[in-house]
VOBA-1610 file (N, C-alpha, C; in pm, whole numbers, padded with zeros to 5 digits, always signed):
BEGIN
Unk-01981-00646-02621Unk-01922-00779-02599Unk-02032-00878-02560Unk-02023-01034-02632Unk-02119-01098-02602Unk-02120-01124-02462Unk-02159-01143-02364Unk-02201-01199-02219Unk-02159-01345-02222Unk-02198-01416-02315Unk-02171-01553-02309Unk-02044-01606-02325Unk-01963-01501-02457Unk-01802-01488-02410Unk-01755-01487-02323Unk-01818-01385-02244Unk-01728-01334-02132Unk-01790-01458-02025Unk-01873-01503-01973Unk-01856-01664-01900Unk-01775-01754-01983Unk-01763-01783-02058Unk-01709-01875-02112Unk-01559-01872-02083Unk-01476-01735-02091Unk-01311-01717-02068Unk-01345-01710-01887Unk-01468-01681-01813Unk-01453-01698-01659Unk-01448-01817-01626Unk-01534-01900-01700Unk-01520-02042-01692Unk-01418-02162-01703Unk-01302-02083-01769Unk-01219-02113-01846Unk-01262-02280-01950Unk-01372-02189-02056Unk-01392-02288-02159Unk-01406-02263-02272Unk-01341-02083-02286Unk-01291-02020-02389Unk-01195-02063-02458Unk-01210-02058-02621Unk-01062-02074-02685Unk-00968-01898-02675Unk-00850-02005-02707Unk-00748-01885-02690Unk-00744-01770-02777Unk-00854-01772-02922Unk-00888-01680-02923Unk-01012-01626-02915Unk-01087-01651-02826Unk-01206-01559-02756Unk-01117-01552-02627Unk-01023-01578-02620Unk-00927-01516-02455Unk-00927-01396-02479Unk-00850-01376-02597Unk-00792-01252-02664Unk-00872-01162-02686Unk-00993-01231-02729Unk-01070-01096-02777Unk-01159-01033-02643Unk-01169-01149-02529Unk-01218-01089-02380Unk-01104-00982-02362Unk-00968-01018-02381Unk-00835-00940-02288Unk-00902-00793-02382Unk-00905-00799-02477Unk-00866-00680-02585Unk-01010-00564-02553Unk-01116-00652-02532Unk-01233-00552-02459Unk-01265-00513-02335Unk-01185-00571-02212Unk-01193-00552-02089Unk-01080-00413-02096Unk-00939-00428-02206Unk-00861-00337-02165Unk-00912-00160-02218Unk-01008-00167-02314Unk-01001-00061-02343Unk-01099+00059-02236Unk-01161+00023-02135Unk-01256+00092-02084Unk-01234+00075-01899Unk-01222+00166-01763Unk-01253+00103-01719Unk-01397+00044-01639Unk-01490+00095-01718Unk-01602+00044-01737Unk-01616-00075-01765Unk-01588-00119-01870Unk-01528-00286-01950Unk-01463-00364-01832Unk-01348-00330-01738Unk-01310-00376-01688Unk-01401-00414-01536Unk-01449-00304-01518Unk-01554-00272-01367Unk-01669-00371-01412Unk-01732-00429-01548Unk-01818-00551-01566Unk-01790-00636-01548Unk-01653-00657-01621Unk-01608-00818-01597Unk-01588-00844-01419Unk-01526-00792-01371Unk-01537-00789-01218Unk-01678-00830-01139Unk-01744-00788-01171Unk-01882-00785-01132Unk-01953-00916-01192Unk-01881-00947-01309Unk-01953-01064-01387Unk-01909-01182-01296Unk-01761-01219-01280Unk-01707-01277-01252Unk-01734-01302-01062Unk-01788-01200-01018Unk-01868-01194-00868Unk-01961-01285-00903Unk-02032-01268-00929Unk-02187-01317-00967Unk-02172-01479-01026Unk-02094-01514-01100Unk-02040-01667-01131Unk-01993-01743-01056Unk-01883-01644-00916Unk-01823-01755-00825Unk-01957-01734-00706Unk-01980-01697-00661Unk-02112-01665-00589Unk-02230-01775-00639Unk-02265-01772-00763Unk-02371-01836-00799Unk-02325-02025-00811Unk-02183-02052-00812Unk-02173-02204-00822Unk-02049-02183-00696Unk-02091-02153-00555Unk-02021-02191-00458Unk-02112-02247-00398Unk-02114-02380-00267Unk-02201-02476-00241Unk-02250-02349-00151Unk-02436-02403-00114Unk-02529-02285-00043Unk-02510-02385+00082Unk-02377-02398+00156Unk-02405-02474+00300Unk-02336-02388+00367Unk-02367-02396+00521Unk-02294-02331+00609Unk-02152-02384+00656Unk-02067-02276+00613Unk-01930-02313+00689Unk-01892-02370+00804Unk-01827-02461+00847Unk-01777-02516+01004Unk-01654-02438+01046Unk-01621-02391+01171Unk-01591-02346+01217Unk-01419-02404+01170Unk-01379-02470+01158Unk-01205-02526+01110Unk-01185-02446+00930Unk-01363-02484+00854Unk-01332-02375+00746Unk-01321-02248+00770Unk-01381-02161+00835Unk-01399-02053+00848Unk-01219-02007+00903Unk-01170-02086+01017Unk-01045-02011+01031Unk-00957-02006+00923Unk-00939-02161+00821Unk-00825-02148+00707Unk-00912-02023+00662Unk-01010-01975+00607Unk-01051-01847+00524Unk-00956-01773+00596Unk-01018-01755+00725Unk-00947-01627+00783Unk-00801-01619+00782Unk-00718-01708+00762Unk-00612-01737+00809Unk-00538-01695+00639Unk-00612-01743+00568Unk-00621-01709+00394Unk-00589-01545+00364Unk-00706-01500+00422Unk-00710-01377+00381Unk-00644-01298+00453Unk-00605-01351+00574Unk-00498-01225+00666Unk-00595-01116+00735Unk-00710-01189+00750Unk-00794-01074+00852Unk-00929-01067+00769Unk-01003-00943+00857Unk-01181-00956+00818Unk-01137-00827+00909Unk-01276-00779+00845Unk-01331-00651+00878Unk-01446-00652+00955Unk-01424-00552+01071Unk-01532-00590+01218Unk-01651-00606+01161Unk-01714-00518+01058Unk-01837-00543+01032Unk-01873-00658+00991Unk-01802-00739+00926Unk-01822-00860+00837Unk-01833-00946+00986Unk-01760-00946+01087Unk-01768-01022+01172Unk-01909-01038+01247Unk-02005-00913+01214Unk-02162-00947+01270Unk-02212-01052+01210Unk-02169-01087+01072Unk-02246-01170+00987Unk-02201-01333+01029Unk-02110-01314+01124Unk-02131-01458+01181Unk-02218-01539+01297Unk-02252-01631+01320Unk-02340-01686+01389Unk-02247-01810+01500Unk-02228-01734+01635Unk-02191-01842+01667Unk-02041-01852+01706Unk-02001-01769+01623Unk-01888-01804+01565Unk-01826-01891+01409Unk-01942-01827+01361Unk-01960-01926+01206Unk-01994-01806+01139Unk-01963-01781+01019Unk-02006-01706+00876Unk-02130-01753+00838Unk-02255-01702+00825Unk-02343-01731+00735Unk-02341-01776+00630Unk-02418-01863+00590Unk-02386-01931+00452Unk-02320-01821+00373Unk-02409-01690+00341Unk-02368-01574+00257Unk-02299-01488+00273Unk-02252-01464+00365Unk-02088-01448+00389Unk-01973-01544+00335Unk-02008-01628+00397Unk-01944-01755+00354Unk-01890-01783+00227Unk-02025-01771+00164Unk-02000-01776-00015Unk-01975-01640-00093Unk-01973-01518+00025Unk-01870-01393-00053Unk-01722-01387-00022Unk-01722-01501+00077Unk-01578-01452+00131Unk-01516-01560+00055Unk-01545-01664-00009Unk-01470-01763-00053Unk-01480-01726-00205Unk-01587-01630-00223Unk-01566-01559-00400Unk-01439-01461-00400Unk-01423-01402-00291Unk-01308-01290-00314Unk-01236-01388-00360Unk-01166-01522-00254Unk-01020-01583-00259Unk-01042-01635-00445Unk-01132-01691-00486Unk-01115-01742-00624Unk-01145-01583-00699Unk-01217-01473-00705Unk-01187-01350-00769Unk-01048-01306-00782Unk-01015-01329-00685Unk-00831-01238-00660Unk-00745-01341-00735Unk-00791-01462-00739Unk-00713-01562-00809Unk-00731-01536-00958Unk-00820-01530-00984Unk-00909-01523-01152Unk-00865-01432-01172Unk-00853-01282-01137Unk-00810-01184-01204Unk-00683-01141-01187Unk-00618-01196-01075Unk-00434-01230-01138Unk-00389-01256-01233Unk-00495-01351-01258Unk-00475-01447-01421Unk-00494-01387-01510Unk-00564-01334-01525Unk-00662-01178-01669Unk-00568-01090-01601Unk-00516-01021-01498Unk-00396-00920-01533Unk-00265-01005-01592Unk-00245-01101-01549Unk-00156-01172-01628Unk-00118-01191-01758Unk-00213-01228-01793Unk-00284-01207-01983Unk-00276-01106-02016Unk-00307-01026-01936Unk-00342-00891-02075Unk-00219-00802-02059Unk-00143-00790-01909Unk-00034-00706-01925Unk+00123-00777-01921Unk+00103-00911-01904Unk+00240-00983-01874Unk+00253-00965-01761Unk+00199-00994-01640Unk+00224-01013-01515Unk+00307-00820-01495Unk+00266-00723-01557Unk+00309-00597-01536Unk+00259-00543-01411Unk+00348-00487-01316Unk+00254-00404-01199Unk+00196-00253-01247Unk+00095-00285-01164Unk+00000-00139-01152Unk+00086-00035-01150Unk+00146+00001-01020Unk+00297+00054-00954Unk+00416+00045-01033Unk+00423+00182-01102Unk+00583+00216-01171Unk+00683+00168-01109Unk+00780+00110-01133Unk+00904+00130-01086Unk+01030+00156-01158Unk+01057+00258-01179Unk+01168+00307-01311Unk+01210+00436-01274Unk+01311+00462-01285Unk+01321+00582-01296Unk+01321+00692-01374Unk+01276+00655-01495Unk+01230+00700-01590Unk+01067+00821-01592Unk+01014+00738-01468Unk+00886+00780-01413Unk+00929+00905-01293Unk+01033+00957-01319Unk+01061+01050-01150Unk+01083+01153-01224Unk+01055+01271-01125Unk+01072+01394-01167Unk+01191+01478-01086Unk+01277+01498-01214Unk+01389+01560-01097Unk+01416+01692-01194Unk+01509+01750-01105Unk+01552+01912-01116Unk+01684+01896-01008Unk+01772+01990-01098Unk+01903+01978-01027Unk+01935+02181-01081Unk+01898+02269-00989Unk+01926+02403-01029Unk+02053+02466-00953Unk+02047+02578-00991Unk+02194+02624-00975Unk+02276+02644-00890Unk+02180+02573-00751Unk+02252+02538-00616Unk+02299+02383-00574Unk+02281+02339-00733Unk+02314+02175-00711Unk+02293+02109-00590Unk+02155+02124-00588Unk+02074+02038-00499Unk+01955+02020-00568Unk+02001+01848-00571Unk+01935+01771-00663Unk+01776+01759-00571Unk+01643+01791-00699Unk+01521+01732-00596Unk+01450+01626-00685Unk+01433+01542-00636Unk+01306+01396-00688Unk+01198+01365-00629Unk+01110+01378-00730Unk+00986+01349-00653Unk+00893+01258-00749Unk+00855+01182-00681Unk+00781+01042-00685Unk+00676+01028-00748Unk+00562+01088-00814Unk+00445+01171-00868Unk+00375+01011-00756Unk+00217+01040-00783Unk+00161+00966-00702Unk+00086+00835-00833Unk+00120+00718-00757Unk+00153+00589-00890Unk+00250+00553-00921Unk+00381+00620-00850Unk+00541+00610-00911Unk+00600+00558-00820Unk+00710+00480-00801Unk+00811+00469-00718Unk+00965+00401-00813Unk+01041+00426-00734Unk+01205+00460-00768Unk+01290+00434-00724Unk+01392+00366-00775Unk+01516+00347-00678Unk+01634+00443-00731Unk+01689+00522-00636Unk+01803+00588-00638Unk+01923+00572-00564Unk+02036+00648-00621Unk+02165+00657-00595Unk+02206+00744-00542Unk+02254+00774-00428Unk+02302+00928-00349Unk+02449+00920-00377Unk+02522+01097-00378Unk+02643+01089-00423Unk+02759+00991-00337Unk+02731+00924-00219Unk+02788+00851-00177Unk+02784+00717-00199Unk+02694+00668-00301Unk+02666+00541-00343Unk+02542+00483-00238Unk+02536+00534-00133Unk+02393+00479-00063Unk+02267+00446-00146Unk+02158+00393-00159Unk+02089+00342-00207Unk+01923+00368-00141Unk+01853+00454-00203Unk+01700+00461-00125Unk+01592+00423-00255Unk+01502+00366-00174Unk+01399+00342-00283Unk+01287+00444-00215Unk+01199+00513-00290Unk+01119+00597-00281Unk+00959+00558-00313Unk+00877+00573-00186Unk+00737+00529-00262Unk+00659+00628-00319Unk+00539+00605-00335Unk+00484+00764-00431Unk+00459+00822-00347Unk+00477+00967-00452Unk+00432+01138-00355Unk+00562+01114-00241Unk+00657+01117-00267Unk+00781+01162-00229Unk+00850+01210-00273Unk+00900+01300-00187Unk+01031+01413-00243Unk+01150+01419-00180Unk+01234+01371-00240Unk+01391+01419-00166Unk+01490+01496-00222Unk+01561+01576-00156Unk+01647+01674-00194Unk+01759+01655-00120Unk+01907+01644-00219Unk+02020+01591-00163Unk+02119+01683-00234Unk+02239+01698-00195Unk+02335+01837-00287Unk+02433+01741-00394Unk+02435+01755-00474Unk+02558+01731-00624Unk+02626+01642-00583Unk+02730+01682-00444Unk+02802+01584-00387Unk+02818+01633-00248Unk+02853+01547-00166Unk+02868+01535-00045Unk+02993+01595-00060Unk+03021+01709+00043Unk+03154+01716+00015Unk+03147+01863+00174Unk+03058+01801+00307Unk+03079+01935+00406Unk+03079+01765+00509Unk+03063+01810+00647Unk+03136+01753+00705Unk+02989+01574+00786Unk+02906+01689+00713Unk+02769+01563+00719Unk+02686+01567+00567Unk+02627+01462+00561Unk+02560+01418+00467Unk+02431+01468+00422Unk+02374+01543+00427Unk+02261+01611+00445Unk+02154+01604+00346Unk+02019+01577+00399Unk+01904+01506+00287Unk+01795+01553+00352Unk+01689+01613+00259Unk+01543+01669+00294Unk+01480+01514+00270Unk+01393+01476+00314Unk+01294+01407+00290Unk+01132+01410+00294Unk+01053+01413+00215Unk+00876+01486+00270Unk+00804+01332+00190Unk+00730+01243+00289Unk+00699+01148+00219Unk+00749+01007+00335Unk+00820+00871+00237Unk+00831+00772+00261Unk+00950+00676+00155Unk+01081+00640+00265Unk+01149+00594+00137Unk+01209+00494+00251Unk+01298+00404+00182Unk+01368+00263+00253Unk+01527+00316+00249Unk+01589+00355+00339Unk+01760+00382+00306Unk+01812+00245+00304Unk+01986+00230+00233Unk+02044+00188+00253Unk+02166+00248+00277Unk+02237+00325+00392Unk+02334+00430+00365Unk+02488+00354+00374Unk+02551+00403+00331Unk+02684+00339+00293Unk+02792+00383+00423Unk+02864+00295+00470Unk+02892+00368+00593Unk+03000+00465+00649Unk+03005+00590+00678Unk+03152+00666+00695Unk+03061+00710+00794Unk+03155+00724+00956Unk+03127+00723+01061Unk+03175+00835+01082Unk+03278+00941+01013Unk+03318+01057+01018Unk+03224+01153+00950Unk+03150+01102+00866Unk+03034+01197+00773Unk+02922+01151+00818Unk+02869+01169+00899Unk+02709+01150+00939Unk+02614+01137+00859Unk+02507+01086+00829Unk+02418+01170+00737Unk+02263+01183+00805Unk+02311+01320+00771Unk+02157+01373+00849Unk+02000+01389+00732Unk+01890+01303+00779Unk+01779+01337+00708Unk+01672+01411+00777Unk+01641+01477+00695Unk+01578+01617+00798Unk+01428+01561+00684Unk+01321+01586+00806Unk+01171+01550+00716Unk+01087+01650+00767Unk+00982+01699+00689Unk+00906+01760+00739Unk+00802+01747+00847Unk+00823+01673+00924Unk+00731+01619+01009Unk+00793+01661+01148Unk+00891+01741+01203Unk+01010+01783+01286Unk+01067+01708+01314Unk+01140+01609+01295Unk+01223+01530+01353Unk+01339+01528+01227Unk+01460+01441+01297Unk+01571+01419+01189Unk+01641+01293+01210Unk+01683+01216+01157Unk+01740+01108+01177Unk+01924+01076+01146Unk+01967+01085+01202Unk+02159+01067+01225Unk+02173+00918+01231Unk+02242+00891+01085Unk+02276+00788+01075Unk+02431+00762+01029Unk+02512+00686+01033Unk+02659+00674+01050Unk+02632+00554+00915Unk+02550+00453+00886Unk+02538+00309+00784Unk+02486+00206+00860Unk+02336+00237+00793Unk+02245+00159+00849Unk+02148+00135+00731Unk+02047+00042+00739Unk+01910+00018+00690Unk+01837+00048+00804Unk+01716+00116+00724Unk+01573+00188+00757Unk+01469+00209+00687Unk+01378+00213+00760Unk+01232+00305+00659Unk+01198+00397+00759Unk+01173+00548+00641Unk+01115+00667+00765Unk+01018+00663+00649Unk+00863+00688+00741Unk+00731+00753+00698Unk+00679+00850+00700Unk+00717+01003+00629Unk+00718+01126+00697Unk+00604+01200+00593Unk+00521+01140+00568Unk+00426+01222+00474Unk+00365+01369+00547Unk+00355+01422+00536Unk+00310+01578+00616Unk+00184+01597+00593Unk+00105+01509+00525Unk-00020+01524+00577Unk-00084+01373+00651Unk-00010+01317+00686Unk-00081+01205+00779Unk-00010+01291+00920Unk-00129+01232+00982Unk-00075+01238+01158Unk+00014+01200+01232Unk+00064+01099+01166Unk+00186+01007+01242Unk+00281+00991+01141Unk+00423+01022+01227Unk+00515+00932+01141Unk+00575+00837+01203Unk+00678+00737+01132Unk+00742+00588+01150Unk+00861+00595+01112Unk+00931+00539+01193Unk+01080+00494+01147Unk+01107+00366+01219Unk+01170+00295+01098Unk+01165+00099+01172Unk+01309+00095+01102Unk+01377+00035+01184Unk+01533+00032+01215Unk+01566-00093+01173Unk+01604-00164+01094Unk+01640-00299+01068Unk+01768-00341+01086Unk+01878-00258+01079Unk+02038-00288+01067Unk+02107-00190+01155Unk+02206-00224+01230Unk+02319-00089+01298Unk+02192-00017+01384Unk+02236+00128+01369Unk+02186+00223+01465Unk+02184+00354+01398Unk+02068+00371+01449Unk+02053+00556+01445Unk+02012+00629+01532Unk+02040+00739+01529Unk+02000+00846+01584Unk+01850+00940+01572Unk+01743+00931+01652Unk+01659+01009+01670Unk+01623+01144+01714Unk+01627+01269+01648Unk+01607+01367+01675Unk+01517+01461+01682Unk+01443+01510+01742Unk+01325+01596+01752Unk+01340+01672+01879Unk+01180+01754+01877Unk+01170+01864+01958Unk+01080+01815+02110Unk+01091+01827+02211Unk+01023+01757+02302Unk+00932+01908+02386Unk+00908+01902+02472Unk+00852+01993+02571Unk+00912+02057+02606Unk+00850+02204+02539Unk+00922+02348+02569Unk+01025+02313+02464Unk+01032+02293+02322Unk+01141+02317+02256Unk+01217+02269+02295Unk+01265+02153+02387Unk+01370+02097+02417Unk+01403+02006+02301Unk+01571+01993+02264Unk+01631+01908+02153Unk+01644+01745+02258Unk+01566+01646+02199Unk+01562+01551+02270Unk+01664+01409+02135Unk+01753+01333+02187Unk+01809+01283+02097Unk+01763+01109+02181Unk+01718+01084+02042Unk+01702+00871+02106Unk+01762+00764+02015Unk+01850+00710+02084Unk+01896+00592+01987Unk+01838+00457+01970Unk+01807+00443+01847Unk+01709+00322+01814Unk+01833+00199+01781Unk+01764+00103+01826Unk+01865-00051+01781Unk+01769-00133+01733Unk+01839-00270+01638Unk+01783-00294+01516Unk+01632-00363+01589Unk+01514-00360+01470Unk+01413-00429+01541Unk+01328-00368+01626Unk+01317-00178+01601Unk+01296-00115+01688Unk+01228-00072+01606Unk+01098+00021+01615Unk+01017+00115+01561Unk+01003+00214+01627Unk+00926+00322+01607Unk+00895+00432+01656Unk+00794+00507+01594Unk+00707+00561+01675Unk+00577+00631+01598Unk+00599+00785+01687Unk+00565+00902+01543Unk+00595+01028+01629Unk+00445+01091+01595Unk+00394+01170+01707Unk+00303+01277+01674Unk+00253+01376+01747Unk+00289+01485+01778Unk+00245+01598+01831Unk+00360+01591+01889Unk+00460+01562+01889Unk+00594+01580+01965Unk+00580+01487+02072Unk+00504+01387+02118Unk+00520+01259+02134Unk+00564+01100+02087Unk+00651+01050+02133Unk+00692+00967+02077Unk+00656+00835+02133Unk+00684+00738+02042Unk+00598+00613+02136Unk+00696+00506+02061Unk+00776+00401+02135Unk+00909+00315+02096Unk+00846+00171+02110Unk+00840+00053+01988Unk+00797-00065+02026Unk+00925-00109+02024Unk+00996-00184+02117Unk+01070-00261+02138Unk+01074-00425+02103Unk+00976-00450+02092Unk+00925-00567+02042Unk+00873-00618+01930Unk+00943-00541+01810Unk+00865-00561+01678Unk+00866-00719+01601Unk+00797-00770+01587Unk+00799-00900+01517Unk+00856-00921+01407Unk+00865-01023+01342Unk+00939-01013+01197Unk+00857-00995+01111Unk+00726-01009+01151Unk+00578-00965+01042Unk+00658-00821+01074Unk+00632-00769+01144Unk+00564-00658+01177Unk+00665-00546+01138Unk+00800-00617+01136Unk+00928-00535+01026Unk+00895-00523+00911Unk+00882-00651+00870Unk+00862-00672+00697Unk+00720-00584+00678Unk+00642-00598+00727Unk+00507-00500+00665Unk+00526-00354+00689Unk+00676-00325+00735Unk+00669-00152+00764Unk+00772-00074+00607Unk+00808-00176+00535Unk+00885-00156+00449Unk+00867-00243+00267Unk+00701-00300+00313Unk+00659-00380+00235Unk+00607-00359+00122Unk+00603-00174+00064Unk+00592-00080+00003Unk+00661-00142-00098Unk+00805-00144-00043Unk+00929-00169-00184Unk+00905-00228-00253Unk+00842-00349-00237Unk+00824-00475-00343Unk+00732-00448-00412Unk+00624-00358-00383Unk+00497-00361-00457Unk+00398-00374-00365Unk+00350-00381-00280Unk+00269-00476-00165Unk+00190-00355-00064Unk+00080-00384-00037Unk+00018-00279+00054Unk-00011-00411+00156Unk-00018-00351+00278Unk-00022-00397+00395Unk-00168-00302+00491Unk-00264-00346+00491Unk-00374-00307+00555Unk-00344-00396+00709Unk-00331-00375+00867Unk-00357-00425+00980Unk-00439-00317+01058Unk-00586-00352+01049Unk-00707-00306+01117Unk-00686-00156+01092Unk-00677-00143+00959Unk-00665+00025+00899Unk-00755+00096+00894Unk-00792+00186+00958Unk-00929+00297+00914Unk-00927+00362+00762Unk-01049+00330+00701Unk-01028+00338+00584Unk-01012+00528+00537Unk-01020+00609+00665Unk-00968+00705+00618Unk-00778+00695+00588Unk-00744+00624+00650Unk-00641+00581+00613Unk-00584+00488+00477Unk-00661+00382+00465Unk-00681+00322+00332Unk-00690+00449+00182Unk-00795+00509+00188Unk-00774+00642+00100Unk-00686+00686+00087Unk-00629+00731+00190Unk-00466+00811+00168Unk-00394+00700+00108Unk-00357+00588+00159Unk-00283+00490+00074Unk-00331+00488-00097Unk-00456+00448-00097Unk-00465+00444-00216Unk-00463+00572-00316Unk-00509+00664-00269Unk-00475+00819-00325Unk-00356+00809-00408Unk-00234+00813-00333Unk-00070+00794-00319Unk-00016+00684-00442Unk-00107+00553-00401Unk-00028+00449-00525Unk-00111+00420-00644Unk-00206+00510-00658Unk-00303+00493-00763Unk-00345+00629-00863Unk-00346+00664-00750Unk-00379+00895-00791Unk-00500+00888-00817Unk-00596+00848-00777Unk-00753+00850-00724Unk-00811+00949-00649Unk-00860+01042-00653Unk-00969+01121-00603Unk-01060+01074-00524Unk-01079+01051-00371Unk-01194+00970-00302Unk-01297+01119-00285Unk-01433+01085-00305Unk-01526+01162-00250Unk-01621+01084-00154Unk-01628+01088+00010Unk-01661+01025+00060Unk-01874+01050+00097Unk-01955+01006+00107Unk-02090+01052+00111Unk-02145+00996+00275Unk-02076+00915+00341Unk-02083+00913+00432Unk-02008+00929+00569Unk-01967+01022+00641Unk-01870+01001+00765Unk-01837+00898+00847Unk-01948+00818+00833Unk-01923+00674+00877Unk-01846+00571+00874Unk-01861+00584+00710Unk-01768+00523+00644Unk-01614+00520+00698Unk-01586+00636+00743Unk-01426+00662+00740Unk-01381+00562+00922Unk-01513+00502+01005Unk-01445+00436+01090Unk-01431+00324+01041Unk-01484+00256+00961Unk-01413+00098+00896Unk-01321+00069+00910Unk-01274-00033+00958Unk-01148-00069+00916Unk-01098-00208+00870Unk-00987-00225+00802Unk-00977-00350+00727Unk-00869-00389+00741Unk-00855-00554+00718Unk-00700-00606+00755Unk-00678-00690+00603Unk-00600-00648+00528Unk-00608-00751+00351Unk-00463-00681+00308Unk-00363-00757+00201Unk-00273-00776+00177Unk-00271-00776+00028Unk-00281-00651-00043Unk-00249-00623-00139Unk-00102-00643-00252Unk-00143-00708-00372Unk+00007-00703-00452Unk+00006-00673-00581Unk+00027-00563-00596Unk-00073-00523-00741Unk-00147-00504-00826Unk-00280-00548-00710Unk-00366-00537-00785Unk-00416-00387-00855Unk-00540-00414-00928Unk-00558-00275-00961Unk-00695-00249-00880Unk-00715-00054-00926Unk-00801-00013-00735Unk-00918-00081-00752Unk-00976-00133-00930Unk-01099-00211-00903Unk-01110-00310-00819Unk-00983-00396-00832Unk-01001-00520-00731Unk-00977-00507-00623Unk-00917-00338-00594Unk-00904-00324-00396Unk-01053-00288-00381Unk-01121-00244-00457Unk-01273-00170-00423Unk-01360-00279-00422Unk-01348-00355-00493Unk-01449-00531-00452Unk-01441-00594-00364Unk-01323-00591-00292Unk-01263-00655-00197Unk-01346-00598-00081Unk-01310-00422-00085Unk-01391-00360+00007Unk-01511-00414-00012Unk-01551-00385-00079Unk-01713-00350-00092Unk-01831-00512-00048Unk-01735-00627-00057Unk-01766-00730-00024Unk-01721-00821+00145Unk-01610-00737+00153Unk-01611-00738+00335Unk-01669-00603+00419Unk-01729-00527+00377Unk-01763-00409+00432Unk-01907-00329+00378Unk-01981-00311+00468Unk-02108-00192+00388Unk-02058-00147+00315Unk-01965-00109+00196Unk-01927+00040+00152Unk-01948-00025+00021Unk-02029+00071-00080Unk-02005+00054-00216Unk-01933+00170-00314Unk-01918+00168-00382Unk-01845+00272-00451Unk-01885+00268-00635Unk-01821+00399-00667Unk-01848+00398-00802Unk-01749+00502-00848Unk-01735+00440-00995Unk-01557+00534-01020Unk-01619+00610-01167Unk-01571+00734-01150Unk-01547+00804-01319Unk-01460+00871-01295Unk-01360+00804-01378Unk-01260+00852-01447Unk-01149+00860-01323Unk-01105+00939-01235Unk-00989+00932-01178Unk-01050+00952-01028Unk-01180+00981-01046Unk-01320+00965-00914Unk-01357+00884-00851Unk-01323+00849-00741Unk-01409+00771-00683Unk-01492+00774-00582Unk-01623+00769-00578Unk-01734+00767-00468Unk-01791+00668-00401Unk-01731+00656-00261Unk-01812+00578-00182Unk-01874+00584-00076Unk-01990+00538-00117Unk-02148+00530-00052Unk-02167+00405+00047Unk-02270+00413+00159Unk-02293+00327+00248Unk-02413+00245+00168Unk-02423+00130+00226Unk-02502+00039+00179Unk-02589+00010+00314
//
């Protein structure tokens, strides 16, 4: 591909068809795609003004981007961004803009993130108990035999029976999904997760986070009431009732209740559904697992260091090249991808 093309559609002073023929060579590789990225760095970088930010710019940035990463915060002076900070942090906001636009083009505003159910893997065997599971890149909205309603994010599995028809509702869950349960106050419905706990709900909205290999799980209560169940000290059956606006974080058979959840701080616990990743001061060993899950990426990490980073940014489909620029331009960390691989290295 000529080089001069490809400024020319960054520039936007391409005709619509050298658009086409940029869209048609960026899509076939993601090599092709990992240049233009890089091209398009190097263009907003090279014609952003070389002055130092004032302190009223620097907060709209911050205020823009929904956070900064501690390290990036050495590179200020003062309380000011270095010019070159300055002019990487104001390349992300026009990068993330520019290549909305080129995913726009080339896929029809399509998300990264399945949502169909067409994409789920189910099995219903001869104990009619139905299981679905989410593959990792997938998510789903389903129907339980009571008409309740859960959406499922990736690398989740739930297992529910044919029909409800004993005196509670009964549902495995291993993973992360949003209920909407339909309400009969005589049929309970119990979700049992692998993480030990269970949740008794009568018709409510919720999100439980029960992946079994993270450390912690979550349940954020938005509507009505439920029931909290787990194991406390010495095997004791400990039961807690959550009311709406309530969260809860479980781990090691400790539990910890915010009573005070904000309306950010609801909406980003269930912000999955729409498409949307939510980073607040995340350790990027944590970031990995997220992205693992909605991408199916392989991280190989080369430094231990790396994994205390942490980052605060607000993802909406993008794809993992443009979560990895993002990194790699608020944070030491560089990276490099083959094929479903990715390696990142300290800088």
């Amino acid at each position: 591909m000529d080089k001069n093309l490809i400024i020319k559609y960054i520039n936007k002073t391409a005709s619509q068809e050298e658009i086409q023929k940029v869209l048609e060579w960026a899509s076939i590789s993601k090599e092709n795609e990992t240049l233009l990225v890089e091209m398009m760095n190097r263009w907003v970088a090279d014609h952003m003004p070389h002055t130092e930010a004032d302190d009223t710019k620097y907060d709209e940035f911050r205020h823009y981007l929904n956070g900064y990463n501690s390290s990036a915060a050495q590179n200020r002076r003062s309380g000011r961004l270095s010019s070159y900070a300055w002019i990487s942090a104001a390349a992300i906001i026009v990068l993330l803009v520019a290549w909305n636009i080129f995913l726009m083009q080339r896929m029809g505003n399509q998300a990264n993130i399945k949502l169909a159910e067409q994409n789920m893997i189910e099995s219903v065997p001869a104990n009619h108990i139905r299981t679905i599971y989410t593959e990792k890149g997938v998510k789903a909205k389903i129907m339980l035999p009571d008409s309740s309603s859960v959406w499922l994010n990736s690398d989740t599995k739930i297992e529910y029976p044919e029909f409800f028809n004993t005196q509670t509702r009964e549902v495995r869950l291993s993973g992360e999904a949003y209920f909407e349960v339909k309400a009969d106050s005589l049929h309970p419905m119990i979700i049992t997760t692998g993480k030990g706990f269970k949740v008794k709900v009568t018709g409510t909205a919720f999100n439980i986070k029960a992946y079994e290999d993270d450390e912690t799980a979550k349940t954020t209560l938005y509507s009505g009431s439920i029931s909290l169940l787990y194991r406390g000290n010495r095997n004791k059956l400990i039961e807690k009732t959550l009311q709406p606006y309530q969260s809860v974080d479980l781990s090691d058979k400790k539990i910890s209740i915010n009573n005070n959840a904000t309306e950010e701080q609801m909406e980003n616990a269930s912000i999955w559904k729409v498409g949307k990743i939510h980073f607040e001061s995340t350790p990027i060993s944590e970031v990995i697992k997220i992205l693992n899950r909605w991408h199916g990426t392989q991280f190989t990490v080369t430094d231990q260091d790396i994994l205390k980073y942490r980052i605060t940014a607000n993802f909406e489909n993008e794809s993992i090249v443009q979560i990895l620029e993002l990194i790699k331009m608020t944070t030491f960390i560089d990276y490099s991808i083959s094929g479903k691989n990715i390696t990142l290295t300290k800088r």
